[in-house]
N, C-alpha and C positions, 0 to 999 in steps of 0.2 A: 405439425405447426413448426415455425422456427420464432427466434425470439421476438422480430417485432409483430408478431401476431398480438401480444401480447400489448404492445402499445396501442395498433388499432382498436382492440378491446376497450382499453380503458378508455379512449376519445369517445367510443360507441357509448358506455355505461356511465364514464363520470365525465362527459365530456366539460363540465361550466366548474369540475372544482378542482382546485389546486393541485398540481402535481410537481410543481417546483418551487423550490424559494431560494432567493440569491442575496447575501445577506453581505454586504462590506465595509465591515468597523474600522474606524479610523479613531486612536485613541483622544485626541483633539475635541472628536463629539463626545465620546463616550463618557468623560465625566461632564459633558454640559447638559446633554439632552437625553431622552429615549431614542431609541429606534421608530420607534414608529411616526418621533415627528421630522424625522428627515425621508419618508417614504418614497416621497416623490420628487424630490430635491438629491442635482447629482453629487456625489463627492468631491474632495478636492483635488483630481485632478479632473474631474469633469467628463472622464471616461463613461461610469457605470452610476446608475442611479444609486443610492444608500440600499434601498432593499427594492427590490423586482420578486414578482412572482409570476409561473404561466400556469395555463389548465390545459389537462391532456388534450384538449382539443385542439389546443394553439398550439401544443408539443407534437402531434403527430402532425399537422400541417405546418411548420416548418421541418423537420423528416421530409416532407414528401416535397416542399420546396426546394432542397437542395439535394433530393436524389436525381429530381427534373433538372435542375441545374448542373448533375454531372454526367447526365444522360445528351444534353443540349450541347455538352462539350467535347462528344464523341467518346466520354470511360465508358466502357462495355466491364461487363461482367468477368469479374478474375481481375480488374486493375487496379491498384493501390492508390489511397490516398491517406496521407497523413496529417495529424490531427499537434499542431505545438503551442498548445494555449494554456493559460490557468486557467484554473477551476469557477466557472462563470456559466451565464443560463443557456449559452447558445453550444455548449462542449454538447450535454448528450442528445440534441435535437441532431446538430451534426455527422454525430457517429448513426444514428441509428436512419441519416437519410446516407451513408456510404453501404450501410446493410441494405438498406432498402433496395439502393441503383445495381445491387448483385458484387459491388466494390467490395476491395478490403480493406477495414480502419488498420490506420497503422499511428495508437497511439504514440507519442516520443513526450520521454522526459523532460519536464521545463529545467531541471540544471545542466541539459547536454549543449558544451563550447561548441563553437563551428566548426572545429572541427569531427566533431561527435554528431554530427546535426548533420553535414556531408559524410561520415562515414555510414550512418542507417539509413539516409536516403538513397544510397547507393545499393547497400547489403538487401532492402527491399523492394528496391526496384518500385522507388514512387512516381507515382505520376503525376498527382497533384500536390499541393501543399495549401494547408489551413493556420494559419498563425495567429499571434495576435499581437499587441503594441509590446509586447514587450521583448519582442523577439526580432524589431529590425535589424538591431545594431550586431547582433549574430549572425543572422541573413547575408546581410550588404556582401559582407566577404567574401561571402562561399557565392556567389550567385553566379559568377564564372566555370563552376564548377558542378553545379547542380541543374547542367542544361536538359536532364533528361525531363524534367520538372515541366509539364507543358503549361499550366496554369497555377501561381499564387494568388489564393484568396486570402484577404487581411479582416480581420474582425477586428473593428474599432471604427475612430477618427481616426483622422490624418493619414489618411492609408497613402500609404508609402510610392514613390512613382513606379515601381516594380513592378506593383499586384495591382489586381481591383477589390471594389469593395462589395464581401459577402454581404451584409447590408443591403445594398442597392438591387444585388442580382437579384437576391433571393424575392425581394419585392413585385416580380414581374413573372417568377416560374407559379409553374400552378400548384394546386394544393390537394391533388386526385392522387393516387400509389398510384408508383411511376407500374408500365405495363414489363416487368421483370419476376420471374420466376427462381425460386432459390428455394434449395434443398438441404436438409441436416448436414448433406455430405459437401456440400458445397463449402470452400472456402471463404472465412467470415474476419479473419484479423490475424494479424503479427504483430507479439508483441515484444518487448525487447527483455534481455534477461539485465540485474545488476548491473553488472559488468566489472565480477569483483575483480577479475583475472584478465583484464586489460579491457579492449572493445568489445561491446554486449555483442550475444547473438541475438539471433531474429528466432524468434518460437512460432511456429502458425499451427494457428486454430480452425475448425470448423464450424458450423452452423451448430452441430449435434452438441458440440463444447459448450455452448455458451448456453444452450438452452439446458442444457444438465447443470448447468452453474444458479439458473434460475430456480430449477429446483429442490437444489442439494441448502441453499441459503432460505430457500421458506421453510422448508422440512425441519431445520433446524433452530430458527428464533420466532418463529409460526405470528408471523407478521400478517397484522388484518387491516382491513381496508380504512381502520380508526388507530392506527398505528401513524409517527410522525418520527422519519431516522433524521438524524440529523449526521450529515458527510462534510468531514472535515480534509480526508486526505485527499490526495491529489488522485483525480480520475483517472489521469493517464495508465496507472496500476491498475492490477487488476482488484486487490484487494479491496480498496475503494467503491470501484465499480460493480463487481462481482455482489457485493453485502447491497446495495441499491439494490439488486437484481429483485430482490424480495418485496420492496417496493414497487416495482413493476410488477411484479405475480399480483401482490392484493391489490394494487390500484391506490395506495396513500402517499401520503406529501410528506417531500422529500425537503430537509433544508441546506444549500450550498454553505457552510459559512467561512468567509476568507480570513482567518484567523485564528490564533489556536492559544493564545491569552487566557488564563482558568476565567477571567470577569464574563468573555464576549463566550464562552463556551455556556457558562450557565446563565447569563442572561439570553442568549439564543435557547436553550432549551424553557425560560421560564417567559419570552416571546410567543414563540413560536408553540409553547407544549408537546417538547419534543418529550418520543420514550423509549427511545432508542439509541447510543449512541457505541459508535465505534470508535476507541482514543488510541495512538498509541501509546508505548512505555512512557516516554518523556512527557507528554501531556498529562498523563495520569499523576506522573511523582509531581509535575511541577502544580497541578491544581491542588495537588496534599500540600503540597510544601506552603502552597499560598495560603491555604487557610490555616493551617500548624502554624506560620508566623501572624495572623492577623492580616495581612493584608488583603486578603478577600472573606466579606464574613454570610455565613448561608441564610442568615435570618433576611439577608436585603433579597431572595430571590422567593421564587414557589416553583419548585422543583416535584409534585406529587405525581406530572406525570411521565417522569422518568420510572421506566420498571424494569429497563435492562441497559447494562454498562458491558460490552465482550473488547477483549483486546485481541490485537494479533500479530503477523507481518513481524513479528519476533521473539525468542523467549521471554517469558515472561516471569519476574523473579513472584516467587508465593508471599515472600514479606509486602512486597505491593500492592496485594490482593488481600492480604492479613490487613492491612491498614485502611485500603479502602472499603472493607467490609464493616472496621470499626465506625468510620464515619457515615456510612449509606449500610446501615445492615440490611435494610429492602430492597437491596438492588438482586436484583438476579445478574450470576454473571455468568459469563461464559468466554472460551478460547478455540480459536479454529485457528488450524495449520494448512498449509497449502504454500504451494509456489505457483511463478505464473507459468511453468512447464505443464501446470496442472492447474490450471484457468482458475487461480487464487483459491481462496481461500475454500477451508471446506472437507478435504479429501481426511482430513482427521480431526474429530471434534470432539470435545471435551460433552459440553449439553450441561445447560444450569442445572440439572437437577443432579450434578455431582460435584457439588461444591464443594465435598472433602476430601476429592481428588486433585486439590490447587498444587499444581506442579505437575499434573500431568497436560499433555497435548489430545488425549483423547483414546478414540479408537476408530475404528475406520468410519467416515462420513455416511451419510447417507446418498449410494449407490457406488459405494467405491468399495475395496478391498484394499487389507494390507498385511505386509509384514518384513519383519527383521532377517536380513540374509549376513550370511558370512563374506568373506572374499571368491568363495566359489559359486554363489548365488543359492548353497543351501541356507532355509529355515536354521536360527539359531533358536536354542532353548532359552524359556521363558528367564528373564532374568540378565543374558547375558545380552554383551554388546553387540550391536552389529548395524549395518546399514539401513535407515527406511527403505522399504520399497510400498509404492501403489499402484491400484487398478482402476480403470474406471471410462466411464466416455470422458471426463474433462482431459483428459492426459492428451499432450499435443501430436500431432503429427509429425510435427520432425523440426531439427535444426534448422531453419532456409538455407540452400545452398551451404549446408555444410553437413556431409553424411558420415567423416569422419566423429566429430560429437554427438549426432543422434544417435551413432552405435555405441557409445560410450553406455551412455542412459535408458536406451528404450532395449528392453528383452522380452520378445513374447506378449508385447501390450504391459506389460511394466514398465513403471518409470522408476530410475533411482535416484533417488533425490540428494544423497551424497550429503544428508544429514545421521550422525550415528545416534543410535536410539536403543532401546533395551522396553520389556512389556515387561509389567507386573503380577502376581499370579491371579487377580481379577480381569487382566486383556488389557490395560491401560498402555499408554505409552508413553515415553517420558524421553524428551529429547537429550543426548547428551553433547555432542555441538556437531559443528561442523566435522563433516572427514578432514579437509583439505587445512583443518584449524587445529586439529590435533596437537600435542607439543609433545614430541619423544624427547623425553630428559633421561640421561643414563639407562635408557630400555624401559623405563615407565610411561603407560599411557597418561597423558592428562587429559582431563578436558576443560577447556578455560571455562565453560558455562554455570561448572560446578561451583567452580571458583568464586566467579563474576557473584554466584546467585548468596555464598558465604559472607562475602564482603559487605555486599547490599546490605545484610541485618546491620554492618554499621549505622549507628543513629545520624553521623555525621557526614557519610558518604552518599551525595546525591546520584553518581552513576560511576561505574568501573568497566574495564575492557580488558580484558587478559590476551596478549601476545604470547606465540615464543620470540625468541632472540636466540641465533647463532651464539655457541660456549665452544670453544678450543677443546672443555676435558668431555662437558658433558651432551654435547651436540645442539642441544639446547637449554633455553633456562626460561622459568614462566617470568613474565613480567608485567606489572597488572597497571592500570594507566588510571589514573583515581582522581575525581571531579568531586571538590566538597559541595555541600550546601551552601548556598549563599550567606555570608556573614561566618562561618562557621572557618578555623585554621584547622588543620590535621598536619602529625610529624610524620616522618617515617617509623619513630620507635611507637607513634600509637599505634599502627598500621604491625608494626611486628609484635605488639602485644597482644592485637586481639587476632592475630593470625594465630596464635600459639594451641588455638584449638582445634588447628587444620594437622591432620597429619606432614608430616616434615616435609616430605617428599612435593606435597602441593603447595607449600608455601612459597610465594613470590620471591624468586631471586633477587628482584630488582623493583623500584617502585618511582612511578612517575606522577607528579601531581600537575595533571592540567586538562582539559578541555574535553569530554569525549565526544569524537565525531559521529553523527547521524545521518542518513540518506533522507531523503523524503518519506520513507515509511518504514523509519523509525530503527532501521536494521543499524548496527554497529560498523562503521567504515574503517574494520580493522584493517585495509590494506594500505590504507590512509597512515595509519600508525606504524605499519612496519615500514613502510617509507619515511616518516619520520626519525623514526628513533630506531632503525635498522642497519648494519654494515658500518657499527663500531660511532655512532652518532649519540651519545647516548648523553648527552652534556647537561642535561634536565633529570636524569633519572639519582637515584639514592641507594647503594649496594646495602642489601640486608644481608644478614648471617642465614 
C-alpha cells in the first residue's frame, strides 16, 4: 500500500464522520462569543468561515478532484507541484490529490520573500503552483521570473488576474481515483531544509518515506479511532504533518487551529475534546506563563480529555516539562526527534512511559536505528561525544541536484544529522547541540544547549539563545541572548550571580537582553543573531567578568 491508501480506507469505513476541523480565532470574538456561535458565519475578512469541518468522504473526493484536475492539465507522474498556503482545510486534501495524480508535493514555507519563493521553484523544478491570498503581493514580482510555472491555482476570493480559481476548477473534476499507479519507490515530495546556512536545499522523499512515517507516529502515541490531535503548527513541515500521520492510520479528527494564544489553545481542546496535542517550546512556556500570571485561568475550561502533551522540532529544556508536569500531572508526555532529512519527527523517541528520562531525546524510533560516531564514522563509547547518526526507510534520498551535500550526510543508508549527542548507560540519548553551533573558546568545547537549558531554571528568564562571538585572544566567546518574562526587569549582575554556579569556563562572556528569534517550528534562528550582534556590532550587549 502507499500512503493514500489509507485515506481511501477511511472514506470507505468512516466515511459521514469528521476527519477535519479548521478552527479561526479572531480575538475581537473571542472575549464576546463561543465558537460555536460563529460556526457558520465567515470572519472578518470574509475569507474563511469561523470553524469548518469535512468527513473523509468529502476529504478523499476532493484528493481525487484535484489529482483529475492535474491530470486534465497534462502533469504526468514525477512532475512537481507546490503547495504555498497556511494552515486551512483545503492544505491536506491538496497534497494528498498531488500523491494521488503520481505528482510530487512540494510543500514551501509561508515566511519564504520572493525571492526564496523564485529560488525553490526553481531548485525544484515546479510546475504548478497552489497559493493562497496571502501570498500575491510575493507572487506579483517574481512572475517574470517563474515562467517555468505552467499553471497557478489560487485558493480563495479575489483570485488574482494571474491564476485561476482552485475553487471553481475543482467543482467540475470528478471524484473517482484518478487511473495512476504509484509505488513505495516512487517519488512522493521535496521538501525544503531550514535554510540555516543560507538558501534551503530540496530533500526528496519517497512513497516508502512517508508511509514509514505513518507508522513510526502510530507505534509511538498509539492513536485510536476516538482519539482528537489537535495541529497547531504549520503543515508545510514535516513535523506537523508527519504527527497527523497517525490520524490518518486510525481514522480520527483532526483539529486545524489558526492560532497559538494559550485561551484559543485550550478553548480549542475543551471545544473540540481534543487529547492530543503537539506544542512547541514557546507555546508551552507561554501557556505556563499565562496562567502563573492569572491571565488565563483553567477552571473556565474542561480539559479531561487531553491525555497526551509531546513537544518537539527543538531541545527541549527539563525545567519546562518539571513545570508543566506540576500543573497537568496526568498529562502523559512525550519528545520525538527527527529532521525533515528523515521525514520528521520520529527516528528518536523518548515514549511516555519514561518520564524520568526528561532531558533525554530518546532512543532509536520505531523502525529506525542509531548511533553516536566520531569524526571518522566510528561508534563512540557510551557516554562520550559524538555526532548522531540514523537508519531507517524515512531517511531521504538525496539532496535535489546537489550531490555534493548528499555526500556530506548520507553513508551506507546513514544519515548524519550534524547534531552532537552522547548515550547514557541505559541507551538514552541526550542531545548536545548543534555541530556547526559548537563555540571553541581557548580549545574548550561548549555547547550553548547546556547552557541555554542552565539559564532557563532562571525564574525570570522567559527564553535564552547562546552564540559564539569571534574574541582576538580567545577565538571565541559564549554569548547568551536573554528574553525576560513579561513585566519582569533582569541586570546583567543578576545574570552573573546566578551564573556563578556554571563552571567558569561556560560562563557567558557577554550578555544581551532582547528578543529571541523563532522560525515557524519553533527552532532558535541563531543565524538571525550572529548577524545581529556579530563582526564587532555588539552595542546592545554587557561585558561580564
Amino acid at each position: 500500500m502507499v500512503i493514500f491508501d489509507y485515506l481511501e480506507r477511511n472514506a470507505r469505513l468512516y466515511g459521514t464522520q469528521t476527519a477535519l476541523v479548521e478552527i479561526n480565532p479572531s480575538e475581537e470574538r473571542d472575549r464576546a462569543v463561543t465558537w460555536r456561535d460563529f460556526s457558520l458565519i465567515e470572519n472578518a475578512t470574509g475569507d474563511q468561515p469561523y470553524r469548518r469541518e469535512m468527513t473523509w468522504e468529502q476529504f478523499d473526493r476532493d484528493a481525487n478532484r484535484f489529482a483529475n484536475l492535474l491530470l486534465s492539465r497534462g502533469i504526468r507522474k514525477g512532475q512537481r507541484v507546490a503547495i504555498l498556503m497556511m494552515n486551512c482545510m483545503q492544505w491536506l486534501p491538496i497534497y494528498f490529490g498531488i500523491l494521488k495524480a503520481g505528482a510530487l508535493a512540494v510543500p514551501m514555507n509561508f515566511r519564504y520573500s520572493s525571492d526564496e519563493i523564485e529560488y525553490c521553484i526553481d531548485l525544484a523544478d515546479v510546475d504548478i503552483l497552489v497559493f493562497g491570498p496571502e501570498f500575491v503581493s510575493r507572487i506579483e514580482p517574481i512572475l517574470g521570473k517563474i515562467k517555468r510555472v505552467k499553471y497557478k491555482f489560487f485558493v480563495g476570493k479575489d483570485v488574482p488576474s494571474f491564476a485561476e480559481s482552485y475553487d471553481e476548477l475543482i467543482h467540475y473534476c470528478a471524484i473517482t481515483p484518478p487511473p495512476v499507479q504509484v509505488s513505495l519507490e516512487d517519488h512522493a515530495a521535496i521538501y525544503f531544509s531550514s535554510g540555516t546556512t543560507g538558501f534551503p536545499k530540496a530533500i526528496l522523499h519517497n512513497h516508502r518515506a512517508l508511509l514509514s512515517a505513518c507508522h513510526t507516529e502510530q507505534a509511538h502515541h498509539g492513536q485510536t479511532h476516538d482519539d482528537v490531535f489537535l495541529c497547531i503548527p504549520p503543515l508545510y513541515h514535516t513535523g506537523a504533518k508527519m504527527h497527523w500521520f497517525g490520524s490518518l492510520v486510525s481514522g480520527s479528527k483532526a483539529v486545524l487551529l489558526r492560532g497559538v494564544k494559550p485561551k484559543w489553545i485550550l478553548r480549542a481542546v475543551t471545544e473540540e475534546k481534543c487529547s492530543i496535542v503537539w506544542l512547541l517550546v514557546p507555546w508551552a512556556q507561554d501557556l505556563l506563563d499565562a496562567l502563573e500570571s492569572g491571565e488565563v485561568n483553567l477552571d473556565e475550561y474542561m480539559l479531561d480529555s487531553w491525555r497526551l502533551m509531546h513537544i518537539g522540532a527543538q531541545p527541549v529544556p527539563p525545567s519546562l516539562i518539571h513545570r508543566w508536569k506540576k500543573v497537568f500531572p496526568n498529562h502523559q508526555y512525550d519528545t520525538n526527534y527527527g529532521l525533515s532529512e528523515s521525514i520528521g519527527p520520529g527516528c528518536v523517541h523518548l515514549g511516555v512511559e519514561n518520564i524520568g528520562k526528561v532531558g533525554a531525546i530518546g532512543k532509536a524510533g520505531h523502525g529506525w536505528q542509531t548511533k553516536i560516531i566520531n569524526d571518522d564514522g566510528n561508534a563512540v563509547a557510551r557516554g562520550e561525544i559524538g555526532e548522531l547518526a540514523v537508519k531507517g526507510d524515512g531517511v531521504m534520498l538525496c539532496y535535489y541536484k546537489n550531490e555534493e551535500a548528499t555526500s556530506e550526510v548520507l553513508h551506507d543508508g546513514w544519515l548524519y544529522t550534524g547534531d552532537m549527542a552522547k548515550e547514557d548507560d541505559d541507551g538514552f540519548i541526550y542531545l548536545v547541540d548543534r555541530k556547526k553551533d559548537v563555540i571553541i573558546t581557548g580549545g574548550e568545547n561548549l555547547y550553548p544547549v547546556q547552557i541555554e537549558d542552565f539559564l532557563r531554571g532562571h525564574e525570570k528568564i522567559k527564553d535564552v539563545a547562546v552564540i559564539g562571538l569571534s574574541d582576538s585572544r580567545l577565538g571565541e566567546i559564549a554569548a547568551a541572548v536573554i528574553e525576560a518574562k513579561e513585566g519582569e526587569s533582569l541586570s546583567k549582575e543578576d545574570i552573573d550571580t546566578f551564573c556563578l554556579a556554571l563552571p567558569r569556563y561556560k560562563r557567558p562572556k557577554r550578555v544581551i537582553f532582547d528578543t529571541v528569534p523563532r522560525n515557524p517550528t519553533g527552532k532558535i534562528e541563531k543565524t538571525v543573531l550572529r548577524e545581529r550582534y556579530g563582526n564587532g556590532r555588539l552595542v546592545e550587549m554587557q561585558t561580564t567578568n
